[in-house]
GUNU-19457 format. One record per residue (C-alpha): x, y, z. Coordinates in steps of 0.5 Angstrom, whole numbers. Layout:
<atoms>
@px->X	py->Y	pz->Z
...
</atoms>
This chain:
<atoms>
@px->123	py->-65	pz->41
@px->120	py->-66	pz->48
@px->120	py->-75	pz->47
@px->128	py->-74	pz->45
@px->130	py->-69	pz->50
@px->126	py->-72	pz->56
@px->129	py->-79	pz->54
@px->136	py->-76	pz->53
@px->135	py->-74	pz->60
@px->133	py->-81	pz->63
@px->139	py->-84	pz->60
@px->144	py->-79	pz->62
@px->140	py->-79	pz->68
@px->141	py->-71	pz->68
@px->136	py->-69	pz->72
@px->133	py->-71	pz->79
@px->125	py->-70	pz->81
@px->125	py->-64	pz->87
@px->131	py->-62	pz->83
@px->133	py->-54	pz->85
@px->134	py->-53	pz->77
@px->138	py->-46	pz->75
@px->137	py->-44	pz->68
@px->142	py->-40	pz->64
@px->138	py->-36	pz->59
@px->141	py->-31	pz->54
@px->134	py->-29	pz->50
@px->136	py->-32	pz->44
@px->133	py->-39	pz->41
@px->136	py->-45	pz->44
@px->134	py->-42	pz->51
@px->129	py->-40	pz->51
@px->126	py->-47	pz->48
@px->130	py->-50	pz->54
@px->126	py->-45	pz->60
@px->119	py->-47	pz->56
@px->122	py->-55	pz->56
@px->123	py->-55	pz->63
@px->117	py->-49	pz->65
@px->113	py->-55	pz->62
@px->115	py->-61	pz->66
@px->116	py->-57	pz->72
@px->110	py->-60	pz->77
@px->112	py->-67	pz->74
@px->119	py->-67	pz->76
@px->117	py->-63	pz->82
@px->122	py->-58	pz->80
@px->124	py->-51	pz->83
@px->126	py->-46	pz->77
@px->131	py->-40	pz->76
@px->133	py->-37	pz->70
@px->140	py->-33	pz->71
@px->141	py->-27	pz->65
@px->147	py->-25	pz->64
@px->148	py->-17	pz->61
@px->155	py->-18	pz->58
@px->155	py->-9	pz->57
@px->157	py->-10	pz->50
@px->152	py->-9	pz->43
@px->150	py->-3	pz->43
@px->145	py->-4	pz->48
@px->143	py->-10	pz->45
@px->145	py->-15	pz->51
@px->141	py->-10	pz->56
@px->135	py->-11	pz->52
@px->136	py->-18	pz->51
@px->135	py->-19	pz->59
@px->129	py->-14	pz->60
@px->126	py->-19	pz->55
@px->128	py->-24	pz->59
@px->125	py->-22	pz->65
@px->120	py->-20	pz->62
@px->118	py->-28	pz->60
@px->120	py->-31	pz->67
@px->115	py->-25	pz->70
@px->110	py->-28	pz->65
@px->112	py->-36	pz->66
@px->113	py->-34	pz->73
@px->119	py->-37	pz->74
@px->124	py->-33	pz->78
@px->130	py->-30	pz->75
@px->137	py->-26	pz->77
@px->139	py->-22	pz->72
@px->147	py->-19	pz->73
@px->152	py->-14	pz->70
@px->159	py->-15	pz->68
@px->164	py->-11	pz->65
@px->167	py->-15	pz->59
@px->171	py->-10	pz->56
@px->175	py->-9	pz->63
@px->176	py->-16	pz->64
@px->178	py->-17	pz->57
@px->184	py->-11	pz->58
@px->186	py->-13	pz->65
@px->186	py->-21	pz->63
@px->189	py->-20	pz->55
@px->183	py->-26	pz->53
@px->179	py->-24	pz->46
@px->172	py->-21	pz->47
@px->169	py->-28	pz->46
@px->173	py->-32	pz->53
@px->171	py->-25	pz->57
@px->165	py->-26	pz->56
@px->165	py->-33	pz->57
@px->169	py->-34	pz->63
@px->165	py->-27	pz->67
@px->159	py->-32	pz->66
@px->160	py->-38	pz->68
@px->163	py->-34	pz->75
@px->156	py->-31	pz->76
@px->153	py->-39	pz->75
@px->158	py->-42	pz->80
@px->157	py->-36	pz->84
@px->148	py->-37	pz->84
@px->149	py->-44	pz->85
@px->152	py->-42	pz->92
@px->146	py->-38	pz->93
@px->141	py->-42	pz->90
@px->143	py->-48	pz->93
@px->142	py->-51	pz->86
@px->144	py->-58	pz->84
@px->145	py->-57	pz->76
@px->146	py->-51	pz->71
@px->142	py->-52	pz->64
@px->144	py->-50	pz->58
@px->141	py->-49	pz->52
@px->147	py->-52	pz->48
@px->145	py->-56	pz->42
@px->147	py->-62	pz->37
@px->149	py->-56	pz->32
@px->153	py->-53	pz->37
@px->156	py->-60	pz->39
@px->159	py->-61	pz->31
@px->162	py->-54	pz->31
@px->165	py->-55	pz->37
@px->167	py->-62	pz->35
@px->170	py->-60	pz->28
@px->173	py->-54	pz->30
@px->178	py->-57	pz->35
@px->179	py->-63	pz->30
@px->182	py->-57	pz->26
@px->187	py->-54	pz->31
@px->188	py->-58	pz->36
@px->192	py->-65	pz->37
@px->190	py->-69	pz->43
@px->184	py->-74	pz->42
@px->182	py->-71	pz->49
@px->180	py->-64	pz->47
@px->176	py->-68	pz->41
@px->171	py->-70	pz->47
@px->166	py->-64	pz->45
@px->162	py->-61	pz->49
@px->160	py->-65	pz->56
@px->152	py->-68	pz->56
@px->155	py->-66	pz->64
@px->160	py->-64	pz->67
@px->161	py->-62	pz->75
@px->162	py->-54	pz->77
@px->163	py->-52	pz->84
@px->156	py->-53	pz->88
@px->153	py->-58	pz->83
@px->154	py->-60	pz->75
@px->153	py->-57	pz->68
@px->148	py->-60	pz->63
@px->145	py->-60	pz->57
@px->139	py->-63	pz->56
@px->138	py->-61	pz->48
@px->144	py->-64	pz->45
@px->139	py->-69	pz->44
@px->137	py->-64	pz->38
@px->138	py->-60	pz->32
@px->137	py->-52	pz->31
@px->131	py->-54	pz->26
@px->129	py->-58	pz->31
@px->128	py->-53	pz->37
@px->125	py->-47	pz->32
@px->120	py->-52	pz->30
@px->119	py->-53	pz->38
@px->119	py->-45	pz->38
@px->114	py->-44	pz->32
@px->110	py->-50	pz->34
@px->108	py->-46	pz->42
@px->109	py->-39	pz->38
@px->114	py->-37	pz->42
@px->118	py->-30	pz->42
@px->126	py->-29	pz->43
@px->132	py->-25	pz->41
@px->137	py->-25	pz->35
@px->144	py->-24	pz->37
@px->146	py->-19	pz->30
@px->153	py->-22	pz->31
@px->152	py->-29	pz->29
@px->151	py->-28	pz->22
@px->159	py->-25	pz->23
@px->163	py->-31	pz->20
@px->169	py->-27	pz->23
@px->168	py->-31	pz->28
@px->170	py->-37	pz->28
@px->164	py->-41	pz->31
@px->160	py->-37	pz->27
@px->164	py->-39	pz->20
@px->164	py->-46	pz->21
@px->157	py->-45	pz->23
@px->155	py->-42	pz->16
@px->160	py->-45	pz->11
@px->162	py->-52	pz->15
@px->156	py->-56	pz->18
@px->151	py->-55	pz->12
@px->155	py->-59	pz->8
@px->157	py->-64	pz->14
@px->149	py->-65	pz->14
@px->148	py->-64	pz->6
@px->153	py->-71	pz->6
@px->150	py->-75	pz->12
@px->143	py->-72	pz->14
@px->144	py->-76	pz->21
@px->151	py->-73	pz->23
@px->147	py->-70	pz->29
@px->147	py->-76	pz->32
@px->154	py->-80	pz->29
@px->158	py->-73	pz->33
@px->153	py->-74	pz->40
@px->155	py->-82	pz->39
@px->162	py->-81	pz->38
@px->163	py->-74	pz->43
@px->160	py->-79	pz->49
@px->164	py->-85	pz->47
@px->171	py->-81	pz->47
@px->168	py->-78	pz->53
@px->168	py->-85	pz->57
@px->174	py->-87	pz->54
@px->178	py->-81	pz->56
@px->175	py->-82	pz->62
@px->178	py->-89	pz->63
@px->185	py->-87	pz->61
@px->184	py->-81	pz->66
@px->184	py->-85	pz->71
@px->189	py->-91	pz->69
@px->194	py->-85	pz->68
@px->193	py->-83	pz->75
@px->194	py->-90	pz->78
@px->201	py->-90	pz->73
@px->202	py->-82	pz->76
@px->202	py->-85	pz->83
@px->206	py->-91	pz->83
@px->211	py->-88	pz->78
@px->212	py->-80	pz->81
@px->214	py->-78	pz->87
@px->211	py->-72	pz->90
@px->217	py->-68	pz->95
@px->213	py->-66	pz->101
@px->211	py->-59	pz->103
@px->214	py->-56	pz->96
@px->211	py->-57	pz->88
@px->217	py->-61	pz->86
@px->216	py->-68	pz->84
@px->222	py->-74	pz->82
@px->221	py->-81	pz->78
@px->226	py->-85	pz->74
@px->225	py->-85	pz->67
@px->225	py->-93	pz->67
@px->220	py->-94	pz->70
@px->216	py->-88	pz->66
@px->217	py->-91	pz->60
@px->214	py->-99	pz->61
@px->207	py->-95	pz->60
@px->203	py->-95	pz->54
@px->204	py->-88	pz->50
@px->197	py->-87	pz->51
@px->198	py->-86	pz->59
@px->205	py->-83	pz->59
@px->202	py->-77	pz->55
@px->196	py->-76	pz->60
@px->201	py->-77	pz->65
@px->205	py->-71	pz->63
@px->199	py->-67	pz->63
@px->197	py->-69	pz->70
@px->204	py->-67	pz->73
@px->204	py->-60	pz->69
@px->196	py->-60	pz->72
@px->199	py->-61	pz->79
@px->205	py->-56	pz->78
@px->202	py->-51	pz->75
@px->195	py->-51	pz->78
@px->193	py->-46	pz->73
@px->196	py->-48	pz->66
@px->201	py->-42	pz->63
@px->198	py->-40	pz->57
@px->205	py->-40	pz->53
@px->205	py->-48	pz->54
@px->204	py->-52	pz->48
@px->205	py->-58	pz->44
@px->213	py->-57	pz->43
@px->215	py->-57	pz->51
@px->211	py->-65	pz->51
@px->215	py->-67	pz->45
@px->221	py->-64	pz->49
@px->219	py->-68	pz->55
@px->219	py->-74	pz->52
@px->225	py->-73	pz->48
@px->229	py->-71	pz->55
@px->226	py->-76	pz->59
@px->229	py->-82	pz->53
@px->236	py->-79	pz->54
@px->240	py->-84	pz->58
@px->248	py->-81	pz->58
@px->249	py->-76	pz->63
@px->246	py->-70	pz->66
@px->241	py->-65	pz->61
@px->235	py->-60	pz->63
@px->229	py->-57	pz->59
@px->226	py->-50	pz->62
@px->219	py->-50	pz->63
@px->214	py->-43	pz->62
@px->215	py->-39	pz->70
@px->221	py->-42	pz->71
@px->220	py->-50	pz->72
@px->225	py->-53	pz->69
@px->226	py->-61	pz->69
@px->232	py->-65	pz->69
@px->234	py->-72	pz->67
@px->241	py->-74	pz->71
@px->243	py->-81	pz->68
@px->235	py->-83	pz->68
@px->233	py->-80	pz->74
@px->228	py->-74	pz->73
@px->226	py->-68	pz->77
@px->221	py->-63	pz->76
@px->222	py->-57	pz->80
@px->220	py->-49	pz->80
@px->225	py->-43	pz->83
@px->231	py->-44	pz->78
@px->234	py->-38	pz->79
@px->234	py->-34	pz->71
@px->241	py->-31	pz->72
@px->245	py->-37	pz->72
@px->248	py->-41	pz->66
@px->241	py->-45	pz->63
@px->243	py->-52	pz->61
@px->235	py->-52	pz->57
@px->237	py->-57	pz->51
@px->232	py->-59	pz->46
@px->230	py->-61	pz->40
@px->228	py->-57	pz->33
@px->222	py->-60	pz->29
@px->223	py->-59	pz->22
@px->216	py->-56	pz->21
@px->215	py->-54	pz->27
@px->217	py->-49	pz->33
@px->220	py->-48	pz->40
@px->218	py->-43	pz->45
@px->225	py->-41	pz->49
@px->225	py->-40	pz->57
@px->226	py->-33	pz->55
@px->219	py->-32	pz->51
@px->223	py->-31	pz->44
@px->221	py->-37	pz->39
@px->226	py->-40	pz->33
@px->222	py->-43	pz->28
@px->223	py->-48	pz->22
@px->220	py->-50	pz->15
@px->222	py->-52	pz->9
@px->221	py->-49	pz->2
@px->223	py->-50	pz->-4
@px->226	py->-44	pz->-7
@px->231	py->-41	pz->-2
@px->229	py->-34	pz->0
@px->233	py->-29	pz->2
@px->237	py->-28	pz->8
@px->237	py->-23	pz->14
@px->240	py->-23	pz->20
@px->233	py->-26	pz->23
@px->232	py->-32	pz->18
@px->238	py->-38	pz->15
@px->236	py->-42	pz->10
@px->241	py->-48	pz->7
@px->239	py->-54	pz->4
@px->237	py->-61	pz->7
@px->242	py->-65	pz->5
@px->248	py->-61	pz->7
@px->246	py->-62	pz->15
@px->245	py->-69	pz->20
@px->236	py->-69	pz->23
@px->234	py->-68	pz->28
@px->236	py->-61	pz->30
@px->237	py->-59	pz->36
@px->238	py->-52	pz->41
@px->242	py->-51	pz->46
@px->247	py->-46	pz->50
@px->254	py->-45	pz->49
@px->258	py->-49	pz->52
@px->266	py->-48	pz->54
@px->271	py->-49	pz->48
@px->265	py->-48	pz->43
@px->267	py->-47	pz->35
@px->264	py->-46	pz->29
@px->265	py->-45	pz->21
@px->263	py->-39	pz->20
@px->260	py->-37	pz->13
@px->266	py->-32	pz->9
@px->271	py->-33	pz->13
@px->276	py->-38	pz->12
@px->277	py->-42	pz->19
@px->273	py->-43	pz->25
@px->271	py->-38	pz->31
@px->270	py->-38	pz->38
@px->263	py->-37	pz->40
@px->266	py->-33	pz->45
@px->269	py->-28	pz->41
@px->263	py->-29	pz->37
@px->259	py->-25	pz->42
@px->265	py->-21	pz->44
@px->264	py->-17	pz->37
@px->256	py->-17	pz->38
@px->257	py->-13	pz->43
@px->253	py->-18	pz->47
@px->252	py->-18	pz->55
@px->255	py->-23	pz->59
@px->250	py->-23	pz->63
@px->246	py->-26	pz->56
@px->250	py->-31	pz->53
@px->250	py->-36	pz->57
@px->242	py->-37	pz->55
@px->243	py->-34	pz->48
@px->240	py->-40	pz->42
@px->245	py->-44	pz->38
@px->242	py->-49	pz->33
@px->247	py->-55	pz->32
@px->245	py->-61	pz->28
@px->244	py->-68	pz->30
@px->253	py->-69	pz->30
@px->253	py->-63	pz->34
@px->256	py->-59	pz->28
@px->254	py->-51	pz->30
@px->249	py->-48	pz->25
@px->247	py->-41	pz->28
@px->248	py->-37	pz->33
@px->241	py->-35	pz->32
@px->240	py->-27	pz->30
@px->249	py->-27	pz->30
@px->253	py->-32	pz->25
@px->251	py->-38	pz->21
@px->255	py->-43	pz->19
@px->259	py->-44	pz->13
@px->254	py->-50	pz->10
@px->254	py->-53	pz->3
@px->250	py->-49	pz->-2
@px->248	py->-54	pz->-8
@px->243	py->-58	pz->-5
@px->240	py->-61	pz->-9
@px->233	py->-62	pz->-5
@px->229	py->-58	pz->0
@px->232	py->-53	pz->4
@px->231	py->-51	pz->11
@px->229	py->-45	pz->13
@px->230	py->-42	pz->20
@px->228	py->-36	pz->23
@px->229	py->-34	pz->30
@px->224	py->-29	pz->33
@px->228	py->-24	pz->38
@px->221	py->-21	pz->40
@px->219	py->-23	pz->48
</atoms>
């Protein structure tokens, strides 16, 4: 383990000698084996240590005892060590994040906090080629943009320094060799035989079939991490270039213009990274409502040519396209009339401004109805479908009745504020023809598919 850990580090350059290394030490395996790893090369690489052990409050106790033990360890390698206390479950109720982001996000601010104080040039952390496989195929599963599936950073930059990871050079089983070889001790954390958590699932059912099918599947996903890693890199910053000589930033306020023309000679690969920047300047901090339905209404708003249409954003961003030329502006005040506009995807969902959500599927067999669901069959209607507001003069055939409707009227007999039914969700297909008046009336549609039908379902929940 120490010829690939140390030739890891040489070729990542990770370490420098004289380097102020800060540790972070849990008690269990992995850091222990990284404490010891560096505590050996110390005096060759002229290092000054110090371990950080964080007690995240939780476990019965357990996570107390895990930072005595580790104390107890830097007392007897002589290292100095800084142990600090924080309250997950109060952050996790004041944040609303699981347990697991808690604990997480309460941790690296003690790291950035101690790089400070320190003086330190890097964090090391114990993470490994094992975790680097979960990580990895974890997000294969549920997320799609090839950024995410860079995995696990051998380095990455923090306030004060850099993070880095020495032992994704290595196994777990390499590690516990390194441990049992020098008759180390260390602590077991109880949950991580708990396959409720997610990490601990493909832990224990997903990777030891990746390692029964290639043995060396360790090395494959480092490789791949690190070349996905530099050509996200690459891209990253030939998107900034694109965002500069494209996108117009307005001075002293978080508003930014460009013509749609110009946006589109790129590469798709660029402008979607584009789209992410320009939300990273917008926001600063992402919403977490934000999903992969606003980017494919992005792109569907920024390729319309005629006329002038708008998309909302989460916290009252909204970008609007007149006749080409696109704005992005926060502030639009949410009493008057939204022109939001966007496409439905068949599977898939769209968030409204309002936080309500209307999701479609296909099925088979048509279901029951309620005043929450519409189904109608496929070929009874023109794709895409689209969402959109009412507008003056709006009609629709509604089911059961011989004729059409005014939507006006349509809302006047639900008894729907006014000052809600200019934002009210009505889903049309392709030739504009109005299916729902989500939640009030559906369209009277052809009923004998001979197909698949679609079924939509409008979430009133906010």
């Amino acid at each position: 383990m120490e010829q690939q850990v140390c030739a890891f580090i040489r070729r990542h350059q990770l370490i420098q000698t004289h380097a102020t290394v800060l540790v972070g030490v849990s008690g269990g395996p992995d850091s222990i084996a990284l404490l010891h790893f560096l505590k050996k090369f110390q005096s060759n690489w002229k290092l000054t240590l110090v371990a950080v052990t964080v007690d995240h409050q939780l476990r019965s106790g357990d996570s107390a005892e895990d930072c005595r033990f580790v104390e107890e360890i830097c007392q007897k390698w002589d290292i100095p060590c800084v142990v600090r206390t924080v309250d997950v479950k109060k952050y996790q109720k004041e944040k609303g994040v699981s347990e697991e982001v808690a604990a997480r996000e309460l941790r690296y601010e003690v790291y950035q906090k101690l790089m400070f104080e320190k003086n330190a040039d890097v964090l090391a952390l114990g993470h490994h080629a094992d975790d680097q496989i979960e990580t990895m195929v974890m997000r294969m599963v549920r997320i799609a943009t090839s950024n995410a599936l860079k995995g696990i950073p051998v380095r990455r930059d923090l306030p004060g320094g850099e993070i880095i990871r020495p032992l994704l050079a290595v196994t777990k089983d390499n590690i516990l060799a390194y441990l049992n070889k020098h008759q180390l001790t260390y602590r077991v954390d109880q949950t991580n035989a708990d396959d409720t958590y997610t990490r601990n699932y493909y832990r224990k059912n997903v990777t030891p079939l990746l390692k029964a099918k290639n043995p060396n599947i360790s090395e494959t996903i480092q490789t791949l991490s690190e070349t996905l890693s530099q050509d996200e890199q690459y891209l990253q910053e030939q998107a900034k270039e694109m965002v500069e000589k494209v996108v117009e930033f307005r001075e002293n306020t978080r508003e930014i213009c460009f013509t749609a023309e110009a946006f589109l000679e790129f590469p798709q690969a660029l402008q979607r990274r584009a789209f992410h920047l320009i939300l990273n300047y917008l926001y600063g901090t992402l919403p977490r409502d934000l999903s992969y339905i606003h980017e494919v209404t992005f792109f569907d708003l920024l390729r319309r040519r005629n006329g002038s249409s708008s998309i909302d954003f989460p916290l009252r961003l909204r970008m609007t396209n007149v006749y080409g030329q696109i704005y992005l502006q926060f502030g639009h005040p949410s009493s008057t009339k939204s022109a939001h506009s966007s496409l439905l995807p068949v599977p898939g969902e769209v968030l409204l401004p309002d936080g309500r959500r209307i999701e479609a599927t296909k099925v088979k067999e048509a279901p029951a109805e309620n005043e929450s669901t519409f189904v109608f069959p496929l070929d009874s209607i023109s794709l895409p479908l689209h969402i959109r507001v009412r507008k003056a003069g709006d009609r629709m055939s509604v089911r059961g009745l011989n004729g059409s409707k005014k939507l006006k009227d349509i809302f006047i007999d639900a008894k729907i504020p006014k000052s809600q039914r200019d934002n009210w969700p009505i889903i049309t297909d392709d030739k504009g023809i109005i299916l729902w008046v989500a939640g009030l009336k559906k369209a009277e549609t052809a009923q004998n598919g001979k197909g698949m039908n679609i079924k939509l379902t409008f979430s009133s929940e906010r």
